[in-house]
N, CA, C and O atoms as a GROMACS GRO file, in nm:
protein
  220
    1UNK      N    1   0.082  -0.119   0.000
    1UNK     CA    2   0.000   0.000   0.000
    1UNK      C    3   0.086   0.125   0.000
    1UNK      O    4   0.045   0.235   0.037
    2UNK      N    5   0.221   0.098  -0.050
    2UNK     CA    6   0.267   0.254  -0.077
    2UNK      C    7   0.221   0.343  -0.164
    2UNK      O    8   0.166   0.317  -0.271
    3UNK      N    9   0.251   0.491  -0.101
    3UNK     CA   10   0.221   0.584  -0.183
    3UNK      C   11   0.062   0.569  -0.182
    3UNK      O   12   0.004   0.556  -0.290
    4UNK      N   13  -0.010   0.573  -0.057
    4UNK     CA   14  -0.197   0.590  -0.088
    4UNK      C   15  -0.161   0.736  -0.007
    4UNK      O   16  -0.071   0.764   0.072
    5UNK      N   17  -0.225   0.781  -0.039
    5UNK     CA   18  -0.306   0.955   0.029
    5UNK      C   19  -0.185   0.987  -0.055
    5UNK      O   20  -0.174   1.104  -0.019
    6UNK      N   21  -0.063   0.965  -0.158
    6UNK     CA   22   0.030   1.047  -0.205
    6UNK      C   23   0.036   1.154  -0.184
    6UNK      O   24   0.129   1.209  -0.126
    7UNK      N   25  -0.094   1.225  -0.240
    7UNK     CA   26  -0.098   1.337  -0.323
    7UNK      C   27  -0.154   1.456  -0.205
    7UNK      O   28  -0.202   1.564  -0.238
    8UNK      N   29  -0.136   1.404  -0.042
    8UNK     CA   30  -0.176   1.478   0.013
    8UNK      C   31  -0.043   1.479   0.128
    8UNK      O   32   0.000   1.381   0.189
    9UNK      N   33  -0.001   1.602   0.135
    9UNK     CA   34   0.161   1.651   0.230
    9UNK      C   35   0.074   1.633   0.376
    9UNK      O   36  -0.047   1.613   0.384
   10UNK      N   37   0.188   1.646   0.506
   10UNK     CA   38   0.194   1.600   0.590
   10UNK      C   39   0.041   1.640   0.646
   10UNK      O   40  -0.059   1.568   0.652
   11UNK      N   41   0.057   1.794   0.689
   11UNK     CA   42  -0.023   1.902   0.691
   11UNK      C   43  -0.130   1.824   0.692
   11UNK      O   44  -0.181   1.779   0.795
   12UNK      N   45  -0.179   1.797   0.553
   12UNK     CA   46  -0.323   1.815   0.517
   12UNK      C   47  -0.355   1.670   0.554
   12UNK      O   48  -0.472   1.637   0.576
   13UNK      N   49  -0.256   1.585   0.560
   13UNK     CA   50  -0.296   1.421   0.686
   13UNK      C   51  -0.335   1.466   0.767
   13UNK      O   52  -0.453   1.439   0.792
   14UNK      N   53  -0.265   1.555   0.850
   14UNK     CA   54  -0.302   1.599   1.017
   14UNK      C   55  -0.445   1.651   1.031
   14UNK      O   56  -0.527   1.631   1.121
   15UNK      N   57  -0.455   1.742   0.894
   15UNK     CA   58  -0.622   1.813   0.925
   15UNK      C   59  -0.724   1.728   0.896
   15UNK      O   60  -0.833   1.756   0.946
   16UNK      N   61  -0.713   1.606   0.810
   16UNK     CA   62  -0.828   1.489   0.764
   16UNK      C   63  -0.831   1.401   0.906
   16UNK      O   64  -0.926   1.358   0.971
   17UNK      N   65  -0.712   1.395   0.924
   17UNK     CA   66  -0.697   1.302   1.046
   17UNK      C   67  -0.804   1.348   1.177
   17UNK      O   68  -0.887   1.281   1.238
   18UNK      N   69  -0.747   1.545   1.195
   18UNK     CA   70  -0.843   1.605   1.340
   18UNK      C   71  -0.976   1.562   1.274
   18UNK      O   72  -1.033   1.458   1.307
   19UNK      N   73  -1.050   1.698   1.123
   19UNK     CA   74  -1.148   1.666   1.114
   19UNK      C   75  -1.256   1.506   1.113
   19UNK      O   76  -1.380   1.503   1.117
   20UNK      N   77  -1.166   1.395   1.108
   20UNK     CA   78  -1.253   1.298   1.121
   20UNK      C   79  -1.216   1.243   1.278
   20UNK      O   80  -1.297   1.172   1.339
   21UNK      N   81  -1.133   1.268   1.316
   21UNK     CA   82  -1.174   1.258   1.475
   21UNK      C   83  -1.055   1.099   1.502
   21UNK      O   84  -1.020   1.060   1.613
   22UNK      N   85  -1.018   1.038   1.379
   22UNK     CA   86  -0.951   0.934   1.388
   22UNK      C   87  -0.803   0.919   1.373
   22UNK      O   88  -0.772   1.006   1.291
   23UNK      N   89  -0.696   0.854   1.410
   23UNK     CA   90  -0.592   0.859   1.344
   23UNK      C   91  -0.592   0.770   1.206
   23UNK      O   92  -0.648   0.662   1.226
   24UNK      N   93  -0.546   0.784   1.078
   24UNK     CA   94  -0.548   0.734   0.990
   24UNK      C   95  -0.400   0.658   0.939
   24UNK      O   96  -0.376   0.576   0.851
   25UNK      N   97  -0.317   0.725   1.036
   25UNK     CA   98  -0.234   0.662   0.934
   25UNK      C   99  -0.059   0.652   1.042
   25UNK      O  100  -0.057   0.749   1.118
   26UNK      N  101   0.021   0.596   1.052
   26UNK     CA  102   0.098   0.526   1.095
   26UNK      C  103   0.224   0.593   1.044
   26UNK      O  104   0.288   0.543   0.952
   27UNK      N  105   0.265   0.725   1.113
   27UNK     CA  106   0.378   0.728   1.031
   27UNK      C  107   0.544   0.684   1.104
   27UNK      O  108   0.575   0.679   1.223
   28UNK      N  109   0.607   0.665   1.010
   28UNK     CA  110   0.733   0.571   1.081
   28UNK      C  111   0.850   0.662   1.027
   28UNK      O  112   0.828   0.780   0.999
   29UNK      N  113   0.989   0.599   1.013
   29UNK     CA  114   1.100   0.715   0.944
   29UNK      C  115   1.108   0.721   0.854
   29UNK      O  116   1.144   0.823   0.794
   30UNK      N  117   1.075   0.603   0.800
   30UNK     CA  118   1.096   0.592   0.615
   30UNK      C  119   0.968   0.591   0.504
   30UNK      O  120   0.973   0.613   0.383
   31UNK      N  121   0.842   0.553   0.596
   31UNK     CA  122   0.774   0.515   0.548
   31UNK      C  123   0.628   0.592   0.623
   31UNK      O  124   0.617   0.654   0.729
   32UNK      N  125   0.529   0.557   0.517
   32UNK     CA  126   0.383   0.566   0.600
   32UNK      C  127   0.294   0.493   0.568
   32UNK      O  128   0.275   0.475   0.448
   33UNK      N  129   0.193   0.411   0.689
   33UNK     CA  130   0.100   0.321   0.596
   33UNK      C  131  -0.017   0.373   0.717
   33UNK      O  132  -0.020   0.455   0.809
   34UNK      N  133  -0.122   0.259   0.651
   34UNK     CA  134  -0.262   0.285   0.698
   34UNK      C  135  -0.257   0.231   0.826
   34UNK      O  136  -0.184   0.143   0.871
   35UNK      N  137  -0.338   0.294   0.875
   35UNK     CA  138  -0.468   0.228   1.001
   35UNK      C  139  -0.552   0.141   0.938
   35UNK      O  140  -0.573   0.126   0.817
   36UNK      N  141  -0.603   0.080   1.043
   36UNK     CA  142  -0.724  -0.005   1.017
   36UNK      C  143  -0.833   0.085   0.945
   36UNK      O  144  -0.884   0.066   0.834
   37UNK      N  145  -0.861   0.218   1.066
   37UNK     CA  146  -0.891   0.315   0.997
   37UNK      C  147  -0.914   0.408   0.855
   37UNK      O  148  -1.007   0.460   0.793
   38UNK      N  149  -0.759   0.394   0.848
   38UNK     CA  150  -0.745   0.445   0.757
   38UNK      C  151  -0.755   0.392   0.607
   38UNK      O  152  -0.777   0.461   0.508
   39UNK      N  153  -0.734   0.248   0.614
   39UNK     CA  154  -0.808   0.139   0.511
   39UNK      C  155  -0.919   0.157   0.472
   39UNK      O  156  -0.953   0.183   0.357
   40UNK      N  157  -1.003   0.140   0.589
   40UNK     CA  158  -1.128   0.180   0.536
   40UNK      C  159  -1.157   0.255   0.490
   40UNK      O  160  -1.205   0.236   0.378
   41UNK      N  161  -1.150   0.387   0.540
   41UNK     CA  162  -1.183   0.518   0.430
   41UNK      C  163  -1.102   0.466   0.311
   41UNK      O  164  -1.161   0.452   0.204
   42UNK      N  165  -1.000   0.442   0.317
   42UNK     CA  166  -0.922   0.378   0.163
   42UNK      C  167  -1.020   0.312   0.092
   42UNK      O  168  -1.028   0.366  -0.018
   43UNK      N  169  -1.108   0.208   0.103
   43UNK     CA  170  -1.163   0.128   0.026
   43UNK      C  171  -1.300   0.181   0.033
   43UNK      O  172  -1.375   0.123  -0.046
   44UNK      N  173  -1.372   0.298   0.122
   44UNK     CA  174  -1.501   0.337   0.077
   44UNK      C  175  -1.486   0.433  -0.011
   44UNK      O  176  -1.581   0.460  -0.085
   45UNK      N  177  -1.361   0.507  -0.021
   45UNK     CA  178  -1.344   0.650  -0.093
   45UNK      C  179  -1.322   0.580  -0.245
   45UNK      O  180  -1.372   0.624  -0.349
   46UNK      N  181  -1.254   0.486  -0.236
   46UNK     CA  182  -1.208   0.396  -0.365
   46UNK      C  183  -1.335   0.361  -0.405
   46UNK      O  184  -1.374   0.415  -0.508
   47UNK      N  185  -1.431   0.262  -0.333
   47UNK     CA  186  -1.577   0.242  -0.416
   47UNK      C  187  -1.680   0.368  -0.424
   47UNK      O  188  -1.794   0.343  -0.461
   48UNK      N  189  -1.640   0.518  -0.388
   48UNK     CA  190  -1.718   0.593  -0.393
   48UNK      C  191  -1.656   0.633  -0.590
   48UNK      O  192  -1.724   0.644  -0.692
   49UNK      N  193  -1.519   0.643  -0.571
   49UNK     CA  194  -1.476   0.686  -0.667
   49UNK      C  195  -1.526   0.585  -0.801
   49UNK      O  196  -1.589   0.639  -0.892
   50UNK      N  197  -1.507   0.491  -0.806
   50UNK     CA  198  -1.565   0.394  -0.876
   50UNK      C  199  -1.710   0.392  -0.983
   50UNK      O  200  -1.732   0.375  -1.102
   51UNK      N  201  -1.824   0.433  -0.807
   51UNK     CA  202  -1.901   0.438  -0.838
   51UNK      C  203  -1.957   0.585  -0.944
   51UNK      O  204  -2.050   0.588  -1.024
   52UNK      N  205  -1.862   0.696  -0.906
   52UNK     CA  206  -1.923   0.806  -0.968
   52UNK      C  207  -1.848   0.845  -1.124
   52UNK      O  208  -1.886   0.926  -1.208
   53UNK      N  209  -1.727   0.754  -1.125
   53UNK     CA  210  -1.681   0.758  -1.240
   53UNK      C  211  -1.771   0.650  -1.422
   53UNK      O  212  -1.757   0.650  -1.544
   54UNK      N  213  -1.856   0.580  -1.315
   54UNK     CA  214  -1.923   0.509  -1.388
   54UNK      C  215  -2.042   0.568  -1.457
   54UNK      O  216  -2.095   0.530  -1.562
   55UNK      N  217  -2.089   0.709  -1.346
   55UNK     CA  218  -2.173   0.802  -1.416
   55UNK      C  219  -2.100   0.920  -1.518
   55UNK      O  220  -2.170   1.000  -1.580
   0.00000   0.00000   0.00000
């Protein structure tokens, strides 16, 4: 799962992270991965995307 939220800098992790109230994401020295959490929104945002690209 490297490189998911890429396209979003540290910052704007921290503010998705307060505004949803959860930690999302695991960061380490070299690397960053998901939460359990943060999976999920991974795979509902992914079938949201899915779904609206089909319209």
């Amino acid at each position: 799962m490297d490189n998911i939220f890429s396209f979003l800098n540290n910052q704007e992790m921290k503010m998705l992270e307060e505004e949803l109230q959860v930690s999302l994401f695991l960061r380490g020295t070299k690397k960053i991965t998901l939460t359990d959490a943060g999976k999920t929104l991974y795979e509902q945002t992914g079938n949201l995307y899915h779904l609206v690209s089909i319209f």
